[in-house]
C-alpha positions as CSV (number, residue, x, y, z in Angstrom):
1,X,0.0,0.0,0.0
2,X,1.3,3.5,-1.1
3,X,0.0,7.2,-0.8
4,X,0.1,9.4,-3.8
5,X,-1.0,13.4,-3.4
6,X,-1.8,15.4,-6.7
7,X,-0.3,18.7,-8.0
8,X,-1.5,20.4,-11.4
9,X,-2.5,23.4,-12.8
10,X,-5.5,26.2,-12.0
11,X,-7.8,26.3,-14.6
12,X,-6.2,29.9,-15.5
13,X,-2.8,28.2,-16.6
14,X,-4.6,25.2,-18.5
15,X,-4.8,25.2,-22.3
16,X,-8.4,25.2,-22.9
17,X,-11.2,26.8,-21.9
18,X,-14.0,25.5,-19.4
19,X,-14.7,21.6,-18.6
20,X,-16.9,21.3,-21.3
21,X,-13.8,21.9,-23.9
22,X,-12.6,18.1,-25.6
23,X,-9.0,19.3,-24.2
24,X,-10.4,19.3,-21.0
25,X,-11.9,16.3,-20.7
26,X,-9.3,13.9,-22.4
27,X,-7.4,15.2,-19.4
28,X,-10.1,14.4,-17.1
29,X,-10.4,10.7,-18.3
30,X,-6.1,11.0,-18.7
31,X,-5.9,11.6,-14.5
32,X,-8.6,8.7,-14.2
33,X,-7.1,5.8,-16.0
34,X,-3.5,7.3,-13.8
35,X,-5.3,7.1,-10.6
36,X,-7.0,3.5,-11.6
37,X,-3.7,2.2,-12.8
38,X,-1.9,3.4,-9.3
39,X,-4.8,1.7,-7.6
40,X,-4.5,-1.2,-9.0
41,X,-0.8,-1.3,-8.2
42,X,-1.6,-0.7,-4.7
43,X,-2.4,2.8,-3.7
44,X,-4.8,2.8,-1.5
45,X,-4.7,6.8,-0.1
46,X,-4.6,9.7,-1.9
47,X,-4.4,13.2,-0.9
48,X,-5.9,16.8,-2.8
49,X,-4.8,20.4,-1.8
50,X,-8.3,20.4,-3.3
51,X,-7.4,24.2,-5.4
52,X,-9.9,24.7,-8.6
53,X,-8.4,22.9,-11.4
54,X,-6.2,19.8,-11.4
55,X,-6.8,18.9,-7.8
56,X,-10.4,19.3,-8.1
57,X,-10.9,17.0,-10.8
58,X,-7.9,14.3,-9.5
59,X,-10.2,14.4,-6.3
60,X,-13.3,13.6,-7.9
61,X,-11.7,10.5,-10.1
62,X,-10.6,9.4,-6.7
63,X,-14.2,9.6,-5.7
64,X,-15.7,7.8,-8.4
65,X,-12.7,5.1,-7.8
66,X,-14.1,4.7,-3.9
67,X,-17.2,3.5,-5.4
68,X,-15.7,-0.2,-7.3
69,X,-12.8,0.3,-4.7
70,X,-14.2,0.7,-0.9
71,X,-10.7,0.5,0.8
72,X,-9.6,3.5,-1.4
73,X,-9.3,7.0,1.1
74,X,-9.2,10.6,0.2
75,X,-7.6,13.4,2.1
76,X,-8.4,16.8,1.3
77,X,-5.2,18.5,2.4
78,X,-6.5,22.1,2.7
79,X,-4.2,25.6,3.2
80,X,-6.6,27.1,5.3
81,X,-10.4,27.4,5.8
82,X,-10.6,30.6,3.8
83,X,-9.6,28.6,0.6
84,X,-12.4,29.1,-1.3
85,X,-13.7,32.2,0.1
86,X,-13.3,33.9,-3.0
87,X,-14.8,31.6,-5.8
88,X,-18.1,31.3,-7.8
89,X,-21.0,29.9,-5.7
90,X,-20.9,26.8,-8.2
91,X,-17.3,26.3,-7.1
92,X,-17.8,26.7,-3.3
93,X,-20.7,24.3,-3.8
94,X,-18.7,21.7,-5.9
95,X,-15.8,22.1,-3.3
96,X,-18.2,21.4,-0.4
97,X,-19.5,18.8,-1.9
98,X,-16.2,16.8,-2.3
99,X,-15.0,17.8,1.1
100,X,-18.5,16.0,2.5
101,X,-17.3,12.6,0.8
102,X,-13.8,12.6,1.9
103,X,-12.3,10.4,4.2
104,X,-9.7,12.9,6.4
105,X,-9.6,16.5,5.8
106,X,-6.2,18.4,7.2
107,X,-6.0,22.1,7.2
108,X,-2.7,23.5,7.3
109,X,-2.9,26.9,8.8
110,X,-6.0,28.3,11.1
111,X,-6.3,31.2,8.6
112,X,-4.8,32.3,5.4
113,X,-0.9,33.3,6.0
114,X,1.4,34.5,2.8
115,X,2.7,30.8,2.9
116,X,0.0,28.6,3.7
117,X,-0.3,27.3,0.4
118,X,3.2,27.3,0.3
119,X,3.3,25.3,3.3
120,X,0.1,22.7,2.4
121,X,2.1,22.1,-1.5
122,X,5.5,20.7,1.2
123,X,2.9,18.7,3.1
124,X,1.4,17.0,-0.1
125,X,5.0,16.0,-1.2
126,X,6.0,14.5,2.5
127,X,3.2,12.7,3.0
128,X,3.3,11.1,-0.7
129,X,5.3,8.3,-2.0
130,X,4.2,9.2,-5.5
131,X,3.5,12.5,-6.7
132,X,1.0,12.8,-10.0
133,X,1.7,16.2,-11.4
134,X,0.0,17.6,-14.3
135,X,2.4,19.8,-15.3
136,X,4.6,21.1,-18.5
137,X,7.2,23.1,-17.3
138,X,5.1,26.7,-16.2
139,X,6.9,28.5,-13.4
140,X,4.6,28.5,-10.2
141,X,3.7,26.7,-7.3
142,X,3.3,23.4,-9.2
143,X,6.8,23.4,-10.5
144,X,8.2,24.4,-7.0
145,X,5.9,21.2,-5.6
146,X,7.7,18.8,-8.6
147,X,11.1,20.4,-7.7
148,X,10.7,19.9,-3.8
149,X,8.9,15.8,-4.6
150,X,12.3,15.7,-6.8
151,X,14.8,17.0,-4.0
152,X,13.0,14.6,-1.7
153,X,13.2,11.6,-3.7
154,X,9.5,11.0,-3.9
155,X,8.7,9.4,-7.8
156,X,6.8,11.5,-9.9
157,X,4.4,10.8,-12.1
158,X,4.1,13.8,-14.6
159,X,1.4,14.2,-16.8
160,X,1.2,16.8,-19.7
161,X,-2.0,19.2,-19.3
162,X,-3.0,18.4,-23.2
């Protein structure tokens, strides 16, 4: 049994435009079959920083795993309560929503700091033994979290956003 935590892109950084773009949702199906496969090779938790985008949609696939695959767990690894204070309605519903069917949820920091993120991209990485990154280079927090999983030793798996 093996833990694998997710990093990727915010919609903002991503190729396409909106979910309902075919870009969008061969990557959706792409960060599926990757979370099936490392199921099936034995990873049985998985942890989300649960951010609008990548993380979002990696923790849903894990969701619909849970359902064929019972002993599967998901950890939403949060920053800090205030996370989503500033999106859409839709997206503070669809982010409540997931947080409702997760296993664990761990929030870094009590309240937003200028490094909680920061600090709950580290946690993903230590906690991990396998780190699935959708990522293609782009400077940011994603390639800082692949640099540190790197540094650490931790495999990545990276996956291209198209």
């Amino acid at each position: 049994m093996y833990r694998v935590s997710f990093t990727g892109y915010r919609p903002d950084k991503l190729p396409f435009f909106g979910e309902d773009d075919p870009l969008c949702t061969e990557l959706k199906r792409s960060i599926a079959d990757n979370i099936v496969r490392l199921a099936e090779d034995g990873a049985r938790e998985f942890y989300s920083g649960m951010a609008l985008g990548v993380d979002t949609w990696c923790a849903e696939a894990v969701l619909e795993l849970k359902k064929h695959c019972p002993d599967v767990r998901l950890t939403a690894m949060i920053p800090c309560p205030q996370q989503c204070d500033k999106w859409s309605v839709q997206q503070k519903r669809r982010y409540q929503e997931i947080l409702t069917q997760c296993d664990q949820t761990i929030c870094i920091s009590p309240s937003y700091t200028s490094d909680c993120m920061h600090r709950r991209n580290r946690a993903l990485v230590d906690i991990c033994d396998v780190l699935v990154a959708v990522f293609d280079g782009q400077s940011g927090g994603t390639k800082y979290t692949v640099e540190y999983a790197q540094k650490k030793g931790r495999k990545v798996l990276i996956m291209p956003p198209v």
